[in-house]
MOPAC internal coordinates of N, CA, C and O (Angstrom, degrees):
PM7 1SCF
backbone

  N    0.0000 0     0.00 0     0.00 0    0    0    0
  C    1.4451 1     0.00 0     0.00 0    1    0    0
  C    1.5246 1   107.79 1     0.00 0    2    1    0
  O    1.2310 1   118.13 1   -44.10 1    3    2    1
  N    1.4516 1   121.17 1   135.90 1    3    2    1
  C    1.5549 1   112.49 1  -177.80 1    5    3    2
  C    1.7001 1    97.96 1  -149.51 1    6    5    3
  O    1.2310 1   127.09 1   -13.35 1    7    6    5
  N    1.3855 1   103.96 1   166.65 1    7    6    5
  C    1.9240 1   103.52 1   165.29 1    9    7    6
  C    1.3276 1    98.01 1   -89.24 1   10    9    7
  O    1.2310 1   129.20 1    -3.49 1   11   10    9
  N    1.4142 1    99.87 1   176.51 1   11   10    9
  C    1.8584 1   117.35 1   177.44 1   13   11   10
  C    1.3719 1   110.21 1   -99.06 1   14   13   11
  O    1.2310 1   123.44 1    27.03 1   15   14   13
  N    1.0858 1   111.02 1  -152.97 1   15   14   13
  C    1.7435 1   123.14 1   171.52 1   17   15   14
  C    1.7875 1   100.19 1   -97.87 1   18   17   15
  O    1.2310 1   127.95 1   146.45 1   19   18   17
  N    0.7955 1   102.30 1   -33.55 1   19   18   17
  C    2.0243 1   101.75 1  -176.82 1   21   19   18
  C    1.1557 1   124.95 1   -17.47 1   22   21   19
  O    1.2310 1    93.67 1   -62.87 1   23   22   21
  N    1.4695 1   162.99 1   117.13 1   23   22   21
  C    1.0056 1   161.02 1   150.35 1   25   23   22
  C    1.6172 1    93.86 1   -21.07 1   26   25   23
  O    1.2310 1   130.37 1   100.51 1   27   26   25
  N    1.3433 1    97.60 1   -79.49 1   27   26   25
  C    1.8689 1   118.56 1  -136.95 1   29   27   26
  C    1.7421 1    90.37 1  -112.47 1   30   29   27
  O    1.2310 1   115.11 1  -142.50 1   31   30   29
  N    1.9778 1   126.89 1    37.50 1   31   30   29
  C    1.0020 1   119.08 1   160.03 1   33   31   30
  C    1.4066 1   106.82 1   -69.98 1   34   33   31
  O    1.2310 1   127.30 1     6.30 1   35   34   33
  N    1.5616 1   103.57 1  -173.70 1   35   34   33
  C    1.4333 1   125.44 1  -169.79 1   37   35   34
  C    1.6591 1    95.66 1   -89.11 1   38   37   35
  O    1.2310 1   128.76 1   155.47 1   39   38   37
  N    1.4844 1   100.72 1   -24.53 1   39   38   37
  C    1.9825 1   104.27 1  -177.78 1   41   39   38
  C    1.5913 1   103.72 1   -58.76 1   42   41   39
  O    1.2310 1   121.52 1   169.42 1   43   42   41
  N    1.3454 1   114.70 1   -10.58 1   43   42   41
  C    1.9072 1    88.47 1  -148.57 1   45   43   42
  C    1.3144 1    87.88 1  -119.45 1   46   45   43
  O    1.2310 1   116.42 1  -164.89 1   47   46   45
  N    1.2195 1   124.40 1    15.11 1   47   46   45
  C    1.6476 1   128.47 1  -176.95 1   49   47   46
  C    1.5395 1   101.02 1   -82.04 1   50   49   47
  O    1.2310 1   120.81 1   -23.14 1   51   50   49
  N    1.6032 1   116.06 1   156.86 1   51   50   49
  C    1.7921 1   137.37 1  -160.41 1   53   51   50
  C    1.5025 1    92.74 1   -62.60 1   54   53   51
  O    1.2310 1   109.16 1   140.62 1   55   54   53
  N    1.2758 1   137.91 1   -39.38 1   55   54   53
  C    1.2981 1   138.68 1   157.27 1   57   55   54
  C    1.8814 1   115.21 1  -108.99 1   58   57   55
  O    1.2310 1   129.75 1   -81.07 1   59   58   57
  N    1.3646 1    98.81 1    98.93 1   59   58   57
  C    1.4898 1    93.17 1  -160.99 1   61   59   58
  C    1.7025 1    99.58 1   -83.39 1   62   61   59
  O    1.2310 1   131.45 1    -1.00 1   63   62   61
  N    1.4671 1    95.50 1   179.00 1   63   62   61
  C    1.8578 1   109.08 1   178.47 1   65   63   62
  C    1.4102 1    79.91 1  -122.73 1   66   65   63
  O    1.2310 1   118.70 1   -55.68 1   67   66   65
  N    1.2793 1   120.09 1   124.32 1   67   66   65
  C    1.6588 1   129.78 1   146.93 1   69   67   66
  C    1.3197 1   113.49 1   -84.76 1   70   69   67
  O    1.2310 1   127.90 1   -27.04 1   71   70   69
  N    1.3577 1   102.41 1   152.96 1   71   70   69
  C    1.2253 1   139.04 1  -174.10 1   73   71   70
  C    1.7174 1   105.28 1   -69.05 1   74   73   71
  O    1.2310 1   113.54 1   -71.10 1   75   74   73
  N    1.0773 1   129.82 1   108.90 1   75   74   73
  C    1.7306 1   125.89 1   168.46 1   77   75   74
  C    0.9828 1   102.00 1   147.56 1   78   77   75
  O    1.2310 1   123.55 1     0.53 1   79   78   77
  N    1.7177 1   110.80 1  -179.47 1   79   78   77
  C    1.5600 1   111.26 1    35.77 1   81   79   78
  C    1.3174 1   115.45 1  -102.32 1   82   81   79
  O    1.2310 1   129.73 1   -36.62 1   83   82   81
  N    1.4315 1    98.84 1   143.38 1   83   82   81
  C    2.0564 1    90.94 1   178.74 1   85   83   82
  C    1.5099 1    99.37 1  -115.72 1   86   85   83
  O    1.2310 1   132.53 1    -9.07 1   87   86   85
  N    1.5008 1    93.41 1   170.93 1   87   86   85
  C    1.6274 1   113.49 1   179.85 1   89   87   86
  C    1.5483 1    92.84 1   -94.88 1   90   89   87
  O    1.2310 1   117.38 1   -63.75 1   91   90   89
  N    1.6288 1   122.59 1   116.25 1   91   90   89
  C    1.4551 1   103.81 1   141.57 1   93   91   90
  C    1.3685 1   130.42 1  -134.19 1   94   93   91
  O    1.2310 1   122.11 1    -3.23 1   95   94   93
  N    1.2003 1   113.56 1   176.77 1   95   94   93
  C    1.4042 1   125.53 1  -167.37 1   97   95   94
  C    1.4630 1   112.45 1  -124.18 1   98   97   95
  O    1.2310 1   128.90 1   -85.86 1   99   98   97
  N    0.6021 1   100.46 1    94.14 1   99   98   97
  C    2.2023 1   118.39 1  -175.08 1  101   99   98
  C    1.5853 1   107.26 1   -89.39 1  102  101   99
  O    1.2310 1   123.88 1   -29.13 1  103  102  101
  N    1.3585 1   110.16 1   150.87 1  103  102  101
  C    1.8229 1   100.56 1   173.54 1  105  103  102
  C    1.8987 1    99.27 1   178.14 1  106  105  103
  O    1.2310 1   124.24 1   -48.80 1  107  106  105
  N    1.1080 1   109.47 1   131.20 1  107  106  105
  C    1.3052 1    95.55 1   167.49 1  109  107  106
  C    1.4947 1   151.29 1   -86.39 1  110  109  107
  O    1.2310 1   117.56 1   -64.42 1  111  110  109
  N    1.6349 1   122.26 1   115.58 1  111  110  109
  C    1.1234 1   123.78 1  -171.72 1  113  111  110
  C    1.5524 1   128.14 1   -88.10 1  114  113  111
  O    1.2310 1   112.03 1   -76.12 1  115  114  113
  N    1.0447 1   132.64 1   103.88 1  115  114  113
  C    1.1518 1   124.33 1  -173.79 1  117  115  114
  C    1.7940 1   130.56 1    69.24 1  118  117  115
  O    1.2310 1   139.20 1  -151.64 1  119  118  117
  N    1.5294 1    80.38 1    28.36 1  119  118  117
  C    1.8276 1    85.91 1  -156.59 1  121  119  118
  C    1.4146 1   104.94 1   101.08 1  122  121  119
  O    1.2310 1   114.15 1   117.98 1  123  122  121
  N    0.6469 1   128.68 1   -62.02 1  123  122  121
  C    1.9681 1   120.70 1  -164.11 1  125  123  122
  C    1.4662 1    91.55 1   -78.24 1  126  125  123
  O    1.2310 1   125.86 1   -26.47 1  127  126  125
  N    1.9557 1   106.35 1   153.53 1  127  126  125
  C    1.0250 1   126.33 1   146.89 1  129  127  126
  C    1.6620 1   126.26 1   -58.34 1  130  129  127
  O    1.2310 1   110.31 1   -61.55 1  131  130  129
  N    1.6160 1   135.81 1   118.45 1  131  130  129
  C    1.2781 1   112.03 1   165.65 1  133  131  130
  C    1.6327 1   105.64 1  -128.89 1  134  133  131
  O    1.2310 1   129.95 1   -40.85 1  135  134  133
  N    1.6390 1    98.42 1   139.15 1  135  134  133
  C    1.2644 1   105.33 1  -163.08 1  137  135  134
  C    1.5640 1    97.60 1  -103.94 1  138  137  135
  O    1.2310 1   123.72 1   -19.57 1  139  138  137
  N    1.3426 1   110.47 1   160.43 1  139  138  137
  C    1.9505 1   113.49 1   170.47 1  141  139  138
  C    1.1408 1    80.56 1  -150.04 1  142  141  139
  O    1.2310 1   128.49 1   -36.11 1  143  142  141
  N    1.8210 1   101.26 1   143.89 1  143  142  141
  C    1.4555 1   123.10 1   169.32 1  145  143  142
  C    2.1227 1    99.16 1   -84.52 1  146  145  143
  O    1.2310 1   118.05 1   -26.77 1  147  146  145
  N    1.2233 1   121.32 1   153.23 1  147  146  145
  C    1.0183 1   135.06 1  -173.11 1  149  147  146
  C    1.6130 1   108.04 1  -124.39 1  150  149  147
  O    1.2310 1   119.45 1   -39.10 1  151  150  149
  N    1.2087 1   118.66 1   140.90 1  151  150  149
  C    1.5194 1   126.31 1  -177.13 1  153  151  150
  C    1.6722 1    98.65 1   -83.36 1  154  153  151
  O    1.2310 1   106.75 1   -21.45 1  155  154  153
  N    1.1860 1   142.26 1   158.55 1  155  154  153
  C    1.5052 1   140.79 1   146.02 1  157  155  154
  C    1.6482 1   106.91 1   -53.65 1  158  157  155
  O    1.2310 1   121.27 1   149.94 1  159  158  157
  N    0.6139 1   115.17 1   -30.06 1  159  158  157
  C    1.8679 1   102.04 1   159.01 1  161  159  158
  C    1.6278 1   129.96 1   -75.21 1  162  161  159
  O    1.2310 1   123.96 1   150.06 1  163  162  161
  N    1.6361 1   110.01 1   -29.94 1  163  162  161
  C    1.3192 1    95.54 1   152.67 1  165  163  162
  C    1.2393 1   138.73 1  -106.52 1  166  165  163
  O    1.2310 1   128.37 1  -164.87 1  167  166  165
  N    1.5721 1   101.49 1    15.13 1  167  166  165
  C    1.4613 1   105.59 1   166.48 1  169  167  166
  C    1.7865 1    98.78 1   -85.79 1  170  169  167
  O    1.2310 1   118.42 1    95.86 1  171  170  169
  N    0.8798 1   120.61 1   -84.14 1  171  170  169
  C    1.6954 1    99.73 1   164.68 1  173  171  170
  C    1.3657 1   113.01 1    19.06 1  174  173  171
  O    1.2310 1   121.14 1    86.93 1  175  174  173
  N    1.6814 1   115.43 1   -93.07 1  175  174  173
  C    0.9716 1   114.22 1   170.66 1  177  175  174
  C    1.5368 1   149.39 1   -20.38 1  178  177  175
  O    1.2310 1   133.91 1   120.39 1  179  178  177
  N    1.6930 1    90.71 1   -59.61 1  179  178  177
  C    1.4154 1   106.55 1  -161.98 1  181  179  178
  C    1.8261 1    94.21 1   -98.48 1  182  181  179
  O    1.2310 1   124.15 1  -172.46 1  183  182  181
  N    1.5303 1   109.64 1     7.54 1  183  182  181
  C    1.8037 1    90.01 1   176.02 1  185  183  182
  C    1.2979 1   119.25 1   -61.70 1  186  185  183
  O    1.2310 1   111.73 1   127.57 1  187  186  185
  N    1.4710 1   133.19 1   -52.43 1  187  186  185
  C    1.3069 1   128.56 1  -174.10 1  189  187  186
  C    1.6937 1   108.87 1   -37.84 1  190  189  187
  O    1.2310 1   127.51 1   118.35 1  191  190  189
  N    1.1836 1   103.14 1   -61.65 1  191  190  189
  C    1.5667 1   104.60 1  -170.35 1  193  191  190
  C    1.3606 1    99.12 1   -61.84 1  194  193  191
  O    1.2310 1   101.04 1   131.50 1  195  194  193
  N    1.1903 1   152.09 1   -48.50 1  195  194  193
  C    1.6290 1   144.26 1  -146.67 1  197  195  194
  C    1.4651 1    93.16 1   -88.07 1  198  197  195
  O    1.2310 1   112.02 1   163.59 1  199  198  197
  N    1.5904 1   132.66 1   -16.41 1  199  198  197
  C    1.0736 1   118.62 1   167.65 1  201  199  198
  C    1.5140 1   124.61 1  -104.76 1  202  201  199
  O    1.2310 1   120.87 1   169.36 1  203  202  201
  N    0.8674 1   115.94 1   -10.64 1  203  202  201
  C    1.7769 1   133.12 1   152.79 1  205  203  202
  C    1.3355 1   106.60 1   -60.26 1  206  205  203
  O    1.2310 1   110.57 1   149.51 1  207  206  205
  N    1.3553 1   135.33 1   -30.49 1  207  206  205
  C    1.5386 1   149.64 1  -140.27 1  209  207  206
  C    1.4573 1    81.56 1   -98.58 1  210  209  207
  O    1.2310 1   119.58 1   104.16 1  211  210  209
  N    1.7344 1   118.41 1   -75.84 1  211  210  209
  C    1.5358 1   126.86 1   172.09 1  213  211  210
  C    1.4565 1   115.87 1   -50.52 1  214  213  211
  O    1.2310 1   124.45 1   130.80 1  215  214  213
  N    1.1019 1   109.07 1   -49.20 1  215  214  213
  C    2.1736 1    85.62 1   171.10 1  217  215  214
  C    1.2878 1   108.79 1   -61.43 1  218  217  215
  O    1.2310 1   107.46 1   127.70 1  219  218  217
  N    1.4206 1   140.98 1   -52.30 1  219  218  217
  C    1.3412 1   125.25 1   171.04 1  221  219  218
  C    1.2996 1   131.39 1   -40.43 1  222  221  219
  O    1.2310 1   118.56 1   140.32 1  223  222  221
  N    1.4532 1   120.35 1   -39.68 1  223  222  221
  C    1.0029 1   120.70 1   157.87 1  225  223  222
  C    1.6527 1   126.57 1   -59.90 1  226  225  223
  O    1.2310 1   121.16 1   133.25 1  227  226  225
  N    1.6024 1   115.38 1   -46.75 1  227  226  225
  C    1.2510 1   119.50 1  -176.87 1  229  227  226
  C    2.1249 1   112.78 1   -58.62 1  230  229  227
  O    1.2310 1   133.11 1   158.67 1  231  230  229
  N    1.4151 1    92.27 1   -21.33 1  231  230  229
  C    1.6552 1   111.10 1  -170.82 1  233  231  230
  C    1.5930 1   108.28 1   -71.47 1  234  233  231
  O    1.2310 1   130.37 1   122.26 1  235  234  233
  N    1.5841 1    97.60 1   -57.74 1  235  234  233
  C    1.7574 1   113.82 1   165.92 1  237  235  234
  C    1.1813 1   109.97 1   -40.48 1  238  237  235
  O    1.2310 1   114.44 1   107.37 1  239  238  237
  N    1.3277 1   128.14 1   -72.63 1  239  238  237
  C    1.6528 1   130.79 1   169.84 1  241  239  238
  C    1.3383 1   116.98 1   -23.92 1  242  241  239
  O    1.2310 1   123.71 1   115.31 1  243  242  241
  N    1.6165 1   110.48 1   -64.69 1  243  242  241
  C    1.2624 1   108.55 1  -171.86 1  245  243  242
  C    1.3500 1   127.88 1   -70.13 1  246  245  243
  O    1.2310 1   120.39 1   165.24 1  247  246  245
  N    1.6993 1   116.86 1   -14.76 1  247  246  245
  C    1.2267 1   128.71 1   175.06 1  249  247  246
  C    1.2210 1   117.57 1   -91.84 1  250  249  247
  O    1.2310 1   120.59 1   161.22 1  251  250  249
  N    1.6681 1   116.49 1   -18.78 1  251  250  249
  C    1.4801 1   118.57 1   148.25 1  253  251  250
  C    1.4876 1   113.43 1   -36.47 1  254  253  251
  O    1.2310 1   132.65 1    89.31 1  255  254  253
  N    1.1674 1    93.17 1   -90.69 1  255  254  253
  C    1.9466 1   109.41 1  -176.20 1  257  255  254
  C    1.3945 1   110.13 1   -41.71 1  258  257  255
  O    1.2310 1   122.29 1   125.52 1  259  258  257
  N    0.9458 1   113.23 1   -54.48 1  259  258  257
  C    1.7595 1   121.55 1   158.15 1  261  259  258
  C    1.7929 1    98.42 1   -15.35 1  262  261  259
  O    1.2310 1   129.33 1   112.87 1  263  262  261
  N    1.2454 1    99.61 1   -67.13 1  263  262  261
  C    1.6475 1   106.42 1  -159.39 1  265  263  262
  C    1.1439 1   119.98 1   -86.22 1  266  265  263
  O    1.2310 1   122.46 1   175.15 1  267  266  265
  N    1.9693 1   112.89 1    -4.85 1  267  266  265
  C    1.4041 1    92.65 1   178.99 1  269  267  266
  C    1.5778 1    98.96 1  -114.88 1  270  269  267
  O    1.2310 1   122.60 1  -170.41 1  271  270  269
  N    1.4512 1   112.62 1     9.59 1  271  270  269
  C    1.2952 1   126.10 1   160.13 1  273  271  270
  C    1.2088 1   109.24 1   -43.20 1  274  273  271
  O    1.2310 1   129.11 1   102.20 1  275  274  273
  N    1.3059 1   100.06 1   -77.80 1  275  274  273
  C    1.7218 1   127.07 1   172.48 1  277  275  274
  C    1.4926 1   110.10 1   -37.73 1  278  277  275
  O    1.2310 1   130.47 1    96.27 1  279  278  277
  N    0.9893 1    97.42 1   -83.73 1  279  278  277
  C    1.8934 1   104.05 1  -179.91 1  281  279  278
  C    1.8678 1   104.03 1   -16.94 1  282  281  279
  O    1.2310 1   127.37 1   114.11 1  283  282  281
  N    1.5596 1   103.42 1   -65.89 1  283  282  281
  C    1.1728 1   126.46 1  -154.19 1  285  283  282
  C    1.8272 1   107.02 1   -58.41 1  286  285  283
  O    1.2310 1   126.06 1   141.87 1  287  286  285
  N    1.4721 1   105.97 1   -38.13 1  287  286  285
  C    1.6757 1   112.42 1   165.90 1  289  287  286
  C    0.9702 1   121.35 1   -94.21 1  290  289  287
  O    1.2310 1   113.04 1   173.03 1  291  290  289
  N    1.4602 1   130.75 1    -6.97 1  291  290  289
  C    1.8674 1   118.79 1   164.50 1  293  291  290
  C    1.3598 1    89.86 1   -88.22 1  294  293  291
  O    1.2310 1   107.52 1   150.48 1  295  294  293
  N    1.5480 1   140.88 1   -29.52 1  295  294  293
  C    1.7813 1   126.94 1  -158.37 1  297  295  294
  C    1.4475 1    86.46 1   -85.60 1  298  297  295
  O    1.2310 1   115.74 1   125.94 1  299  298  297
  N    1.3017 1   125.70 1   -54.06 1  299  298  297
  C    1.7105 1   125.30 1  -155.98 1  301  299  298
  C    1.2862 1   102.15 1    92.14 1  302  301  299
  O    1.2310 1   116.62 1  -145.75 1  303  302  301
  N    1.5591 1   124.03 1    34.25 1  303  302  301
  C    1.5486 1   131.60 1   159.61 1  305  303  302
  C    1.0955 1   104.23 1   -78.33 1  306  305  303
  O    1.2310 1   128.33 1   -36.52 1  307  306  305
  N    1.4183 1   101.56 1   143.48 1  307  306  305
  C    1.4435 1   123.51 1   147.84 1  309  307  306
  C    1.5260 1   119.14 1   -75.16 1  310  309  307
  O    1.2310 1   106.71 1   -47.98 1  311  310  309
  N    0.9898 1   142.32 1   132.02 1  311  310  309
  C    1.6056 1   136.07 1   159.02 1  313  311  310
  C    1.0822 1   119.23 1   -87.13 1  314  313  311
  O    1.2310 1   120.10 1   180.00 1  315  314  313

């Protein structure tokens, strides 16, 4: 569910009506956020990968901290 660009939509009212529901797909490019709306047919599609995409990511994280865990008790750093 999201607002629009509208001045004087129905989204931006003291109790608003949003717009949806949409499928999206957010990710960062180059620094910026870029979002694409997705049909229920290509989310279908594209679930395996967008969730393979998030464990990789969730894995990276954890092997970050993992490492500066580590780092941090063989150096005797503080972080």
């Amino acid at each position: 569910m999201m607002r629009c660009g509208k001045r004087r939509c129905r989204c931006k009212d003291e109790l608003p009506q949003l717009h949806g529901p949409y499928i999206q797909w957010a990710r960062t490019v180059e620094g910026k956020t870029v979002t694409k709306l997705l049909t229920a047919d290509q989310l279908a599609r594209y679930q395996p990968w967008l969730d393979n995409a998030r464990r990789l990511r969730n894995l990276a994280t954890e092997l970050d901290t993992l490492t500066i865990q580590a780092v941090d008790q063989t150096e005797g750093w503080a972080s």
